[in-house]
C-alpha positions as a Markdown table, in Angstrom:
| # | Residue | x | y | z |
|---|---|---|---|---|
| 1 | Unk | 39.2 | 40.0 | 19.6 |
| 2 | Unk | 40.9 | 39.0 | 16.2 |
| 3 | Unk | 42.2 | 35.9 | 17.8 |
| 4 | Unk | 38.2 | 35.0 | 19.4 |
| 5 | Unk | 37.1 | 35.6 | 15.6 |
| 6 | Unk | 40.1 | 33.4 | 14.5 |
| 7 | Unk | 38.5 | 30.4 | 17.5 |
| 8 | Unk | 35.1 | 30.5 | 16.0 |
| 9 | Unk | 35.9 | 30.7 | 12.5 |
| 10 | Unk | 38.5 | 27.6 | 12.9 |
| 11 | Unk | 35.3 | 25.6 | 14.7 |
| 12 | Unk | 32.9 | 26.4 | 12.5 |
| 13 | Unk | 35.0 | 25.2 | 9.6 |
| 14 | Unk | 35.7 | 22.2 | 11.8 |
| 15 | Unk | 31.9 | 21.5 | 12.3 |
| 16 | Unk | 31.3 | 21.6 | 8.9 |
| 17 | Unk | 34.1 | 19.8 | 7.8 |
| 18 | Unk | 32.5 | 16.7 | 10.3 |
| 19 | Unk | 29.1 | 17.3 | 8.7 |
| 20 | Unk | 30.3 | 16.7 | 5.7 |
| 21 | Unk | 32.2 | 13.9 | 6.5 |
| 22 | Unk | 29.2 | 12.4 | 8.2 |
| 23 | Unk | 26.7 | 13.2 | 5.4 |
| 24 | Unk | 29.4 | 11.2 | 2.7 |
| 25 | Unk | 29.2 | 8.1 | 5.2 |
| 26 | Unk | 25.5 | 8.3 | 5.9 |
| 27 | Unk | 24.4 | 8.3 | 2.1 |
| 28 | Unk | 25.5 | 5.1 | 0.1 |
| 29 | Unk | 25.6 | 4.2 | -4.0 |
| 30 | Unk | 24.1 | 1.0 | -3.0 |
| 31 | Unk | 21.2 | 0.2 | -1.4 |
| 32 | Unk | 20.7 | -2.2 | 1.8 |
| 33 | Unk | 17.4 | -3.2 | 0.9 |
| 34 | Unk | 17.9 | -4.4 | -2.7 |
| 35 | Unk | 14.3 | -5.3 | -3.9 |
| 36 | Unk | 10.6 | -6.3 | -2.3 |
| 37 | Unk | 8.7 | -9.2 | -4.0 |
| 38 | Unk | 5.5 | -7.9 | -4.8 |
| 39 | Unk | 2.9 | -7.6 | -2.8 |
| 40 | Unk | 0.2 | -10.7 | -3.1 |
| 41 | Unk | -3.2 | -11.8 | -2.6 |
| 42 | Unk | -2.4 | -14.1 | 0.1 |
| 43 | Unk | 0.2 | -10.6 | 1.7 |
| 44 | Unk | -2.8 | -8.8 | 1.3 |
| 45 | Unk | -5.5 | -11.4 | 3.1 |
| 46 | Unk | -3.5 | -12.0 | 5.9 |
| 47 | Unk | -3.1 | -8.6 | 6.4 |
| 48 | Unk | -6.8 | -8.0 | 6.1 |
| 49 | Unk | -7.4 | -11.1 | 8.7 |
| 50 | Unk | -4.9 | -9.6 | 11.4 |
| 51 | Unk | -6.5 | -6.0 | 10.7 |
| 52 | Unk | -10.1 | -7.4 | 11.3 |
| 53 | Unk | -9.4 | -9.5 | 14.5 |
| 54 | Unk | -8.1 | -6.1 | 16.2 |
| 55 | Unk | -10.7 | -4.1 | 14.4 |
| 56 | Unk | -10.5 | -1.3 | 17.5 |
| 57 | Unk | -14.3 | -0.6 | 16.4 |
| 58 | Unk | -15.1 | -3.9 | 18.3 |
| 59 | Unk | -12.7 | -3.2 | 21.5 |
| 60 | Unk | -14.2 | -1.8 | 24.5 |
| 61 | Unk | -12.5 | 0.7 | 26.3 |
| 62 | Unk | -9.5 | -1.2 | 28.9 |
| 63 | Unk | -10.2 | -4.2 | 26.9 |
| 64 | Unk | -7.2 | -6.7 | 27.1 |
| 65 | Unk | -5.8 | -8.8 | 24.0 |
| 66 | Unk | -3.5 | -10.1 | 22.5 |
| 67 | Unk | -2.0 | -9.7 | 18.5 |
| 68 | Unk | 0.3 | -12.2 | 16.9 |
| 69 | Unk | 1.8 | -11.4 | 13.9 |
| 70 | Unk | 4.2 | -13.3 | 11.5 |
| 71 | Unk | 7.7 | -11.4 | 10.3 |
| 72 | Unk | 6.4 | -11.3 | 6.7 |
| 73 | Unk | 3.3 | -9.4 | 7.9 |
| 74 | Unk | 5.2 | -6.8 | 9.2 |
| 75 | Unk | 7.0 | -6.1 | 6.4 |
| 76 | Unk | 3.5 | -6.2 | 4.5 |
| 77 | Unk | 2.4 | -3.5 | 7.3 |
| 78 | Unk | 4.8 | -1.3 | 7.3 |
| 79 | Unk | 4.6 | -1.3 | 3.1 |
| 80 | Unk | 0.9 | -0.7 | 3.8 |
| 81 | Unk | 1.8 | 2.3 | 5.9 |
| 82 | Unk | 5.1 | 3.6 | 4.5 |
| 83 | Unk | 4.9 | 5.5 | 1.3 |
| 84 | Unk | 8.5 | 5.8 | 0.9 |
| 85 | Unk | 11.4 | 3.0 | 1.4 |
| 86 | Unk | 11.8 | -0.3 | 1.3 |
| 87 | Unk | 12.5 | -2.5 | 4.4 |
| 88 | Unk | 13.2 | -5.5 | 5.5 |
| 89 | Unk | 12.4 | -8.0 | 8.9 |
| 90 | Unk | 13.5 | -10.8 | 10.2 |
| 91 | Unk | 12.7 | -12.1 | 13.9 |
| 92 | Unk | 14.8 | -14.2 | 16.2 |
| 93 | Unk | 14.4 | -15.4 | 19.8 |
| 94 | Unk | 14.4 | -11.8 | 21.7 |
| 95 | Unk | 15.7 | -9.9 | 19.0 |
| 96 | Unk | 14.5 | -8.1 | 15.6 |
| 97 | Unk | 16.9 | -7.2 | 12.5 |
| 98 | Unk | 15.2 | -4.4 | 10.8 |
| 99 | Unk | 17.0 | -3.3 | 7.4 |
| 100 | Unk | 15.6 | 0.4 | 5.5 |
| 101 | Unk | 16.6 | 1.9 | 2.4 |
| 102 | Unk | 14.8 | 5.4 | 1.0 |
| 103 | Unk | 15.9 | 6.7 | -1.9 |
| 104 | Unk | 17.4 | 10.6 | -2.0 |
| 105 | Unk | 18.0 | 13.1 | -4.7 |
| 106 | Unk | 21.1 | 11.8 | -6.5 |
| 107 | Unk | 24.3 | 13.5 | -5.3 |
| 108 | Unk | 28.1 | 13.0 | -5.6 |
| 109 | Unk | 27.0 | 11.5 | -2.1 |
| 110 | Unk | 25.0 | 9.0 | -3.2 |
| 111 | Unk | 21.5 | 7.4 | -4.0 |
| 112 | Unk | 20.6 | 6.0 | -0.7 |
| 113 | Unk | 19.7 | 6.1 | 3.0 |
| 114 | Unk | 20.2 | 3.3 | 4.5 |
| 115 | Unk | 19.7 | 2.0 | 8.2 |
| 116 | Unk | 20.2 | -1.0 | 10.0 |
| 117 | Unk | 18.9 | -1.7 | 13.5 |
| 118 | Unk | 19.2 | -4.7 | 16.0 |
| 119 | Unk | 16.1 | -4.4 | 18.4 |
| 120 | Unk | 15.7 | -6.1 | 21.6 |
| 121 | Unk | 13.2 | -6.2 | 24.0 |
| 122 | Unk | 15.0 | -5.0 | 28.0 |
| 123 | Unk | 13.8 | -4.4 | 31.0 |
| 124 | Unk | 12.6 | -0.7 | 29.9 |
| 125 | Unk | 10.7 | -1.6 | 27.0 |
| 126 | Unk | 12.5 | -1.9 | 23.1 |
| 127 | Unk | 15.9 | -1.1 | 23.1 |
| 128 | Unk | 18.1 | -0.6 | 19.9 |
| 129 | Unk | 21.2 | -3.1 | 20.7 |
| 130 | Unk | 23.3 | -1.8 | 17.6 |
| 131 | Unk | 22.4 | 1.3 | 14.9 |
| 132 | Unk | 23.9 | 1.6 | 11.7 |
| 133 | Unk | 23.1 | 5.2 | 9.4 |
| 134 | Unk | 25.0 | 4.2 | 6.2 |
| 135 | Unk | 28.3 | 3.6 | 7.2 |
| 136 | Unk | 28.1 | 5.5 | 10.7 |
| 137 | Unk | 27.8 | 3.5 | 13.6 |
| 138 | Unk | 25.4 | 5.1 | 16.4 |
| 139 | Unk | 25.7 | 3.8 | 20.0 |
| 140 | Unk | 22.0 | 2.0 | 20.6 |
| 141 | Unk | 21.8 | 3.9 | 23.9 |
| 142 | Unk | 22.0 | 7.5 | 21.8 |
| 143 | Unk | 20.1 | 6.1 | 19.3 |
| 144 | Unk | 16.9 | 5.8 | 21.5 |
| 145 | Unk | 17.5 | 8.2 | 23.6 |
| 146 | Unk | 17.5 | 10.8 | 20.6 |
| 147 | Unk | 14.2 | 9.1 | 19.4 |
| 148 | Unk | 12.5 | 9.9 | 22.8 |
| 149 | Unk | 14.1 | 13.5 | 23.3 |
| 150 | Unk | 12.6 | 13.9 | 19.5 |
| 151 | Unk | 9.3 | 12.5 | 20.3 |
| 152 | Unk | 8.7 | 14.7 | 23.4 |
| 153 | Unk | 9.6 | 17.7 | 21.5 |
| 154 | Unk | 7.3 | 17.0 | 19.0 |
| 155 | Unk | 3.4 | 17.1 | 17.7 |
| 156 | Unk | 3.9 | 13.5 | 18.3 |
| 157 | Unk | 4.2 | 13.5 | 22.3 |
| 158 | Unk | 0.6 | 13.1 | 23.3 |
| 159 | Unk | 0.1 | 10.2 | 20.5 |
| 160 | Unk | 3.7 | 8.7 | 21.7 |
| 161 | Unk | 2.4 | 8.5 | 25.6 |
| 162 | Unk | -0.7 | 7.4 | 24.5 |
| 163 | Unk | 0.8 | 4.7 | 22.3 |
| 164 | Unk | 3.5 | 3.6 | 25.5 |
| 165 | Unk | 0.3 | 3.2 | 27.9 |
| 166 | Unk | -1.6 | 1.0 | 25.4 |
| 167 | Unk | 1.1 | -1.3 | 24.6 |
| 168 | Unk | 1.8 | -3.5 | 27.5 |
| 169 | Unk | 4.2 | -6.0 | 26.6 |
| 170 | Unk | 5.9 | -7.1 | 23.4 |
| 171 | Unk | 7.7 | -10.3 | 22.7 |
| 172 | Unk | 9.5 | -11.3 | 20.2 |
| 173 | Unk | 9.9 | -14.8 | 19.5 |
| 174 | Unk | 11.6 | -16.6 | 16.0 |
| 175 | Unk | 9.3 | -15.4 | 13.2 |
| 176 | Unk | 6.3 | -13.7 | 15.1 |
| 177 | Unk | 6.2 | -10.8 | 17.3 |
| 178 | Unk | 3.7 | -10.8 | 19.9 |
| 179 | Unk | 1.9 | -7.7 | 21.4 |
| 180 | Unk | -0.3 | -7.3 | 24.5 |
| 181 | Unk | -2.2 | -4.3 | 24.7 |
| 182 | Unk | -4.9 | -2.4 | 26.8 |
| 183 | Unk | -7.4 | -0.8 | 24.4 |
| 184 | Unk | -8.1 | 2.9 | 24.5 |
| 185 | Unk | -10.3 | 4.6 | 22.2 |
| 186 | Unk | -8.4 | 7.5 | 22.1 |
| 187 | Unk | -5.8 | 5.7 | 19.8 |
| 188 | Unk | -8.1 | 5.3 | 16.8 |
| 189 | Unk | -8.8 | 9.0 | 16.7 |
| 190 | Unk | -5.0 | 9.8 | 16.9 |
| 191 | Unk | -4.3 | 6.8 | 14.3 |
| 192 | Unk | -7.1 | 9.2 | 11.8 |
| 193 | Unk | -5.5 | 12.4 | 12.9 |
| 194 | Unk | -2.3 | 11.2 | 11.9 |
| 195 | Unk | -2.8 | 9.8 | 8.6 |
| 196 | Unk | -2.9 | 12.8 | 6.6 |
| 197 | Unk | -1.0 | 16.0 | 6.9 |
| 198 | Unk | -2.8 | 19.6 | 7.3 |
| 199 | Unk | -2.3 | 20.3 | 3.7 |
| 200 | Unk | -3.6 | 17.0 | 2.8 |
| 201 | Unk | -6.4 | 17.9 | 4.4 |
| 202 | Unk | -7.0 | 20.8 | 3.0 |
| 203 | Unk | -6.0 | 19.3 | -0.5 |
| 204 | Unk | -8.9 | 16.7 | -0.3 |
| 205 | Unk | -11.5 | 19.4 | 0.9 |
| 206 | Unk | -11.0 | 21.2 | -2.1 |
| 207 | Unk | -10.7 | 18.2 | -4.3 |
| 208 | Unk | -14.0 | 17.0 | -2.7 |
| 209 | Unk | -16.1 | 20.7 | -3.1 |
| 210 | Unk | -15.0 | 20.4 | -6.9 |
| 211 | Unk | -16.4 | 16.6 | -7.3 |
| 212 | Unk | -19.6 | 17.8 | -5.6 |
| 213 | Unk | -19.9 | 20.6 | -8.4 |
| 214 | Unk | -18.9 | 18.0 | -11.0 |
| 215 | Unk | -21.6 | 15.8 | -10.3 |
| 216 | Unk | -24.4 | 18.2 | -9.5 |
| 217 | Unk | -23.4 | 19.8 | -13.2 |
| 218 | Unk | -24.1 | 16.4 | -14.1 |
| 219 | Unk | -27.5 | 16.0 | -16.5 |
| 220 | Unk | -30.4 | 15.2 | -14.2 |
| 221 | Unk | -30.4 | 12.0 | -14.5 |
| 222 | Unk | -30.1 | 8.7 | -12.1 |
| 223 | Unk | -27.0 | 7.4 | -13.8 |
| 224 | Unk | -24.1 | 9.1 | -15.8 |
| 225 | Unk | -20.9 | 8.0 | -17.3 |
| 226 | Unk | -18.0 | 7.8 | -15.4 |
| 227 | Unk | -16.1 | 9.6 | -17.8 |
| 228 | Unk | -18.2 | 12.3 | -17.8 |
| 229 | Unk | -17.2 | 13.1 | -14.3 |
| 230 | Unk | -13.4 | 12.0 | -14.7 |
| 231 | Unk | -12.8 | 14.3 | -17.8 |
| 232 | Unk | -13.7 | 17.3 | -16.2 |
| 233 | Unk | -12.5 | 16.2 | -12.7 |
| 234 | Unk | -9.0 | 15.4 | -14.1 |
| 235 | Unk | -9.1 | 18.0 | -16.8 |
| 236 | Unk | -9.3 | 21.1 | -14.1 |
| 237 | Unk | -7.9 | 19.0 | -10.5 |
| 238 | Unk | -7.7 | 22.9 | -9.0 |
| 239 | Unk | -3.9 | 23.1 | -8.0 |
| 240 | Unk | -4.0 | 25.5 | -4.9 |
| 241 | Unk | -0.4 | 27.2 | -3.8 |
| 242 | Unk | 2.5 | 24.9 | -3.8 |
| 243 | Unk | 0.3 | 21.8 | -4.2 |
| 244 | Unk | 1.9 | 20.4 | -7.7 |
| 245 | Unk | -0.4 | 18.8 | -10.2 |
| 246 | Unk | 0.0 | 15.0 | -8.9 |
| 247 | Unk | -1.3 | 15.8 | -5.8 |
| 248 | Unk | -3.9 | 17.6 | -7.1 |
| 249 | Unk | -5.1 | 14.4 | -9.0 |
| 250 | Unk | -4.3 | 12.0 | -6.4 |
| 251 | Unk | -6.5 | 14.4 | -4.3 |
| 252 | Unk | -9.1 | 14.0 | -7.0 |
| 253 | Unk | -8.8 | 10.1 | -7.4 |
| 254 | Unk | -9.4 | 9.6 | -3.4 |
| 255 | Unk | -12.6 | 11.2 | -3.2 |
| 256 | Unk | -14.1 | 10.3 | -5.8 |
| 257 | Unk | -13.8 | 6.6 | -5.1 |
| 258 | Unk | -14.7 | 7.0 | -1.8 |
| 259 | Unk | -17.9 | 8.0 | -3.5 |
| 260 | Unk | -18.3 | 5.7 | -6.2 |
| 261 | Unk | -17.9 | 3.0 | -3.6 |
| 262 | Unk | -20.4 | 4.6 | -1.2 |
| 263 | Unk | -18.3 | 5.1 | 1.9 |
| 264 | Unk | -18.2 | 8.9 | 3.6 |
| 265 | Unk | -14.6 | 10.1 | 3.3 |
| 266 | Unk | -15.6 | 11.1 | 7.1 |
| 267 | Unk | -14.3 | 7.7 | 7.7 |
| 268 | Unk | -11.1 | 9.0 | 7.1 |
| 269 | Unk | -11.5 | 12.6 | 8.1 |
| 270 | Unk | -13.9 | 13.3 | 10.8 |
| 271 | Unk | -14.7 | 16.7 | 10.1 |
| 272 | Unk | -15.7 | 16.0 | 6.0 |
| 273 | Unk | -18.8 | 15.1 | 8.3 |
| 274 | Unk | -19.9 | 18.8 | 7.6 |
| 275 | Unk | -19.0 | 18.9 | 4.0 |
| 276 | Unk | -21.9 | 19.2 | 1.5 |
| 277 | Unk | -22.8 | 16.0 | -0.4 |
| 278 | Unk | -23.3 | 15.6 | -4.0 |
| 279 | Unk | -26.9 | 14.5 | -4.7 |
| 280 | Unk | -27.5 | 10.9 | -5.4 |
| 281 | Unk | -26.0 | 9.7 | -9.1 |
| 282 | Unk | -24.8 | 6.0 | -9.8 |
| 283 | Unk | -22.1 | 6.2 | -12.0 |
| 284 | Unk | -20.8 | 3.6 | -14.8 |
| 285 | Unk | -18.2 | 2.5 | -17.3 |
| 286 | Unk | -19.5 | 0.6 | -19.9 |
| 287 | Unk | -22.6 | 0.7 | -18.9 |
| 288 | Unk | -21.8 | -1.3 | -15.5 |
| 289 | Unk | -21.8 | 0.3 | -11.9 |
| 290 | Unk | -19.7 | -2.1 | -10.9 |
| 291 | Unk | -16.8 | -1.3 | -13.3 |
| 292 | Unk | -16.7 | 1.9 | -12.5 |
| 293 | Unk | -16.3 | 1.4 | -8.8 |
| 294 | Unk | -13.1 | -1.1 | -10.0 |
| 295 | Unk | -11.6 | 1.0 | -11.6 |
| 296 | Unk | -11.8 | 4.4 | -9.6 |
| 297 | Unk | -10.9 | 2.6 | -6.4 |
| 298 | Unk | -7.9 | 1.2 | -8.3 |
| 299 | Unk | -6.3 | 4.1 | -9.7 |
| 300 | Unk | -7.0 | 5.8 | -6.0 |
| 301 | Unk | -4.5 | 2.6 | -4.5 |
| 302 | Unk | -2.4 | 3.3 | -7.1 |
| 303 | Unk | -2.3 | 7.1 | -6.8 |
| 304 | Unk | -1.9 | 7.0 | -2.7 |
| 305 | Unk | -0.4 | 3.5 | -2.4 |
| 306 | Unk | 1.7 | 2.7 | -5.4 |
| 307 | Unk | 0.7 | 0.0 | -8.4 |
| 308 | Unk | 1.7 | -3.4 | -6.5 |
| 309 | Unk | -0.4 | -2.5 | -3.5 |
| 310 | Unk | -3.6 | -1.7 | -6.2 |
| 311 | Unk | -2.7 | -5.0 | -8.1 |
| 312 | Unk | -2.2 | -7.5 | -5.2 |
| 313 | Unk | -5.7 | -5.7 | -4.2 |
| 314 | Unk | -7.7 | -6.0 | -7.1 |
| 315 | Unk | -6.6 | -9.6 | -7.6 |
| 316 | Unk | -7.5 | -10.6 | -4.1 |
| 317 | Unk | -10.5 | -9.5 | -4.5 |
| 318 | Unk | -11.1 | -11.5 | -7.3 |
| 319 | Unk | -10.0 | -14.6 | -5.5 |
| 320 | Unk | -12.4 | -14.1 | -2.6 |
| 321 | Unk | -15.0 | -13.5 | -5.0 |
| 322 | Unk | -14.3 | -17.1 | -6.4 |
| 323 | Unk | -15.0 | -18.6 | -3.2 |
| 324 | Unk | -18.4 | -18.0 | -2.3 |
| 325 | Unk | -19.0 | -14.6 | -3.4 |
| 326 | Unk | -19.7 | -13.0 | -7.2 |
| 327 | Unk | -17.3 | -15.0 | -8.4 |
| 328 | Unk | -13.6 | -14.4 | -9.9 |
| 329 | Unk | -14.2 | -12.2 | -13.3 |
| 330 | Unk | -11.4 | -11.1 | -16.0 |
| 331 | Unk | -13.7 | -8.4 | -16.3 |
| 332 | Unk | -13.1 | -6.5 | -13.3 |
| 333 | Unk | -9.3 | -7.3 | -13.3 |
| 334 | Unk | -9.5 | -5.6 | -16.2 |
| 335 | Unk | -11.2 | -2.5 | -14.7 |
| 336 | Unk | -8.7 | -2.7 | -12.0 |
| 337 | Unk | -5.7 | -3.0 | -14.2 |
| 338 | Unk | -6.6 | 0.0 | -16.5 |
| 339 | Unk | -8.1 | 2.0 | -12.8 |
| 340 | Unk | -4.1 | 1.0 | -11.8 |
| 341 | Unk | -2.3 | 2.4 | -15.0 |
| 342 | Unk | -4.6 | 5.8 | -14.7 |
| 343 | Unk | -3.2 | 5.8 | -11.0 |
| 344 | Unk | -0.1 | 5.3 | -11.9 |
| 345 | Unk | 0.0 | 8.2 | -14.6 |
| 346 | Unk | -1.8 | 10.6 | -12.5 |
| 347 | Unk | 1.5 | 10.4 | -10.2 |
| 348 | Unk | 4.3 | 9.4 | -12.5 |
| 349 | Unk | 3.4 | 11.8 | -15.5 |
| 350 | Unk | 0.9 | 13.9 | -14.9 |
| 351 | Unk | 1.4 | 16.3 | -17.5 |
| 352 | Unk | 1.5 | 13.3 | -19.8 |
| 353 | Unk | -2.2 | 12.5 | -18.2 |
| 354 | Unk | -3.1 | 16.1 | -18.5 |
| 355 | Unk | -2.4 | 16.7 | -22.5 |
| 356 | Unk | -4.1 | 12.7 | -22.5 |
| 357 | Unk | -7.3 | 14.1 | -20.9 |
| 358 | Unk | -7.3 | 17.4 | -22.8 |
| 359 | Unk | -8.6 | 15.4 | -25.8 |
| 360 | Unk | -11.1 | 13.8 | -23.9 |
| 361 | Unk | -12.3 | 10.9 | -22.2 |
| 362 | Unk | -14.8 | 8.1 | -23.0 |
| 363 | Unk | -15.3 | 5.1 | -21.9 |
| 364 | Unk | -13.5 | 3.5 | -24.6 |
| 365 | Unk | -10.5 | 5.4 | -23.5 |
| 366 | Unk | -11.1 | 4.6 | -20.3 |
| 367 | Unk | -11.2 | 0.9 | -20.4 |
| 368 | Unk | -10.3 | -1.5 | -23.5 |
| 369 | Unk | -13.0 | -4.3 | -25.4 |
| 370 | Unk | -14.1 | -6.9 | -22.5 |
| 371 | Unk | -15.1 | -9.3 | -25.3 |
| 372 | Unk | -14.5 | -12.5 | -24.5 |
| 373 | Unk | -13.2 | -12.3 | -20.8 |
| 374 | Unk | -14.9 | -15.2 | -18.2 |
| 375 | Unk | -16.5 | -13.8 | -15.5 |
| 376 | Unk | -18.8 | -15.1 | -12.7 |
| 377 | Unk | -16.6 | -18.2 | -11.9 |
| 378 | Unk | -16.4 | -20.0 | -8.8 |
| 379 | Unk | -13.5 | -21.4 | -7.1 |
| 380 | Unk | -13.7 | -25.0 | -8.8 |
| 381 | Unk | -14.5 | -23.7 | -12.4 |
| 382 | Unk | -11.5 | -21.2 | -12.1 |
| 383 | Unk | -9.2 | -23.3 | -10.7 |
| 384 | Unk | -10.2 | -26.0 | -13.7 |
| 385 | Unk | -10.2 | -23.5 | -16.3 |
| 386 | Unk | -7.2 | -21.1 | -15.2 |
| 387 | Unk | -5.0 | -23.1 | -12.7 |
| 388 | Unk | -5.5 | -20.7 | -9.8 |
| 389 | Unk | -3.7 | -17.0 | -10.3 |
| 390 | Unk | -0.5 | -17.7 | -11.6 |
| 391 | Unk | -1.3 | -20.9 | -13.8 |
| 392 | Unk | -0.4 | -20.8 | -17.3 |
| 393 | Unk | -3.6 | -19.9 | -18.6 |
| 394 | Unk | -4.5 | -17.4 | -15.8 |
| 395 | Unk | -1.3 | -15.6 | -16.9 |
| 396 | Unk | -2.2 | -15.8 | -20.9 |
| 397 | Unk | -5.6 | -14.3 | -20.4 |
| 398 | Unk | -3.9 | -11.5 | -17.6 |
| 399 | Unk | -1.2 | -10.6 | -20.2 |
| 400 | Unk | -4.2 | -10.7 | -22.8 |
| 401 | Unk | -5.9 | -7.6 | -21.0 |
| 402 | Unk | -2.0 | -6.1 | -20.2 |
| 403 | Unk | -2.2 | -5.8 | -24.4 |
| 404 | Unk | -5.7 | -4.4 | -24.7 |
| 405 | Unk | -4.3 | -1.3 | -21.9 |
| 406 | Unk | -1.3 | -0.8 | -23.6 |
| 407 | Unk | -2.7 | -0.6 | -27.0 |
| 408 | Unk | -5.0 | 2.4 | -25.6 |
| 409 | Unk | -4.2 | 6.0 | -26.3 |
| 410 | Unk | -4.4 | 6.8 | -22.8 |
| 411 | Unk | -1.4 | 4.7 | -22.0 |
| 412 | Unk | 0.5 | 5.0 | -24.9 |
């Protein structure tokens, strides 16, 4: 018996000696990924044109198509749809490089996940040609089949299959990858279902009850200042269990743009399709309904999908605008830069935002003097005025508003 307990004790040790040696070579001091340019306008509109050409709304069921999309739109996609990590893609003729850093809890370990995969497309579908986790390299073969084995055994398997029967060829040629799919409804649901955890869920239903409240406390009135409703929005965000206090106002952020900007979050989740609704209220910031839907839809971005995703948004926006629609204006990239910075706070330092908000909002705190910023120019007068975004004035009057936010006590 002694010598049995002597066995397993001498293995145990052994396995967690080669844990640990595994766990020092799979986390790294350096990164692999060193840096992303930011996000821009034109990132953002290509993204937007390859998104609305497969809009699934428009597929019929079975129907057959085809997507092409360029190696810098993938990266802009999976940034779109990561919300951790940095990564990396380049495609050759058959084969894609895919590079991913995250960043861990500092340890004696190291800062850094890192993984590097060679993909190819086989006879069976994609198949990972050579693995690297940190320093460990992983047999492709292993590597995939441990991906399947954990997608099987997982909430995922339905959405996986579903996924394998929709896709039915991908290519992958220098710079593009090429998919041919069969559409099935189905997918879209899943895609929805997926987005969001169960507690975020249940996050953004409270969130939402306490907005409806907020505005029917609201004077009876047909419009009402948005920082009436922010202040005591942000001011109580209704932390619930282990939910910490940035979730609780990136919680609050998301609903309440999605009704300042008139969509149903039931877009997003289904079943808010049975939530109560505030009644009707048009809300504004300085005395414009259109800054306050800037602004509250930017510091939602920035909340949920980090401050260059908000930024490359806001001035895209501003761009199409110039060419044909409202026209490009300083003054909503204003709202949209102060809406970012809130966003930002609510998630960076939101205790910071809390003792901020504590003192009370207006719309002075909300959003700086928009004295003497152009609006309502179209393409020609912008680009003969401003050089396009990124000429020399563009960037004078853009560091111009960066001033007027920082100089606010909100920010400061």
């Amino acid at each position: 018996m002694k010598r049995l307990l002597g066995g397993l004790l001498a293995g145990l040790l052994l396995l967690l000696a080669v844990a640990t040696l595994l766990a020092f070579r799979a986390i790294q001091e350096e990164p692999l990924v060193t840096g992303e340019a930011p996000l821009s306008a034109e990132d953002l509109g290509r993204a937007k044109d390859l998104l609305r050409r497969n809009d699934p709304r428009r597929l019929a069921r079975d129907e057959r198509r085809e997507a092409r999309v360029a190696a810098r739109d993938v990266e802009t996609l999976l940034r779109l749809a990561a919300r951790h990590g940095r990564s990396t893609v380049v495609l050759e003729d058959g084969l894609a490089d895919l590079r991913y850093t995250a960043a861990v809890p500092p340890s004696p370990l190291g800062r850094y996940l890192n993984l590097w995969a060679r993909v190819v497309v086989g006879t069976d579908g994609i198949e990972f040609q050579k693995v690297r986790i940190g320093s460990i390299p992983v047999p492709g073969s292993l590597f995939r089949a441990a991906l399947l084995y954990g997608a099987r055994h997982s909430p995922l398997a339905t959405d996986v299959d579903l996924l394998r029967k929709t896709i039915d060829q991908v290519t992958i040629v220098p710079g593009e990858l090429r998919v041919h799919y069969t559409w099935q409804p189905e997918l879209l649901d899943s895609a929805r279902a997926l987005a969001l955890t169960h507690d975020e869920k249940a996050g953004l239903a409270r969130a939402h009850l306490r907005l409806v409240a907020r505005i029917n406390a609201l004077p009876q009135r047909p419009r009402a200042q948005l920082a009436d409703l922010l202040g005591p929005v942000l001011q109580d965000p209704g932390q619930v269990g282990s939910e910490t206090l940035a979730q609780a106002y990136r919680n609050s952020l998301l609903v309440a743009a999605f009704h300042v900007s008139g969509r149903n979050i039931a877009q997003l989740i289904p079943e808010a399709r049975e939530w109560p609704q505030p009644r009707p209220v048009t809300l504004i910031l300085r005395g414009r309904e259109d800054l306050a839907q800037h602004f509250v839809v930017s510091a939602a971005l920035a909340a949920w999908a980090g401050e260059p995703v908000a930024h490359a948004i806001g001035v895209g926006k501003e761009v199409d605008d110039s060419r044909g629609g409202s026209g490009f204006s300083f003054v909503d990239l204003a709202a949209d830069k102060a809406g970012t910075r809130l966003g930002e706070l609510a998630v960076r330092d939101p205790e910071r935002l809390a003792a901020a908000v504590a003192a009370g909002l207006t719309d002075s705190a909300l959003l700086p003097s928009i004295h003497g910023l152009p609006e309502s120019m179209q393409n020609a007068e912008f680009q003969r005025r401003f050089g396009g975004v990124g000429g020399p004035a563009y960037t004078r009057l853009s560091d111009e508003i960066d001033r007027r936010i920082a100089a606010m006590a909100l920010f400061r």
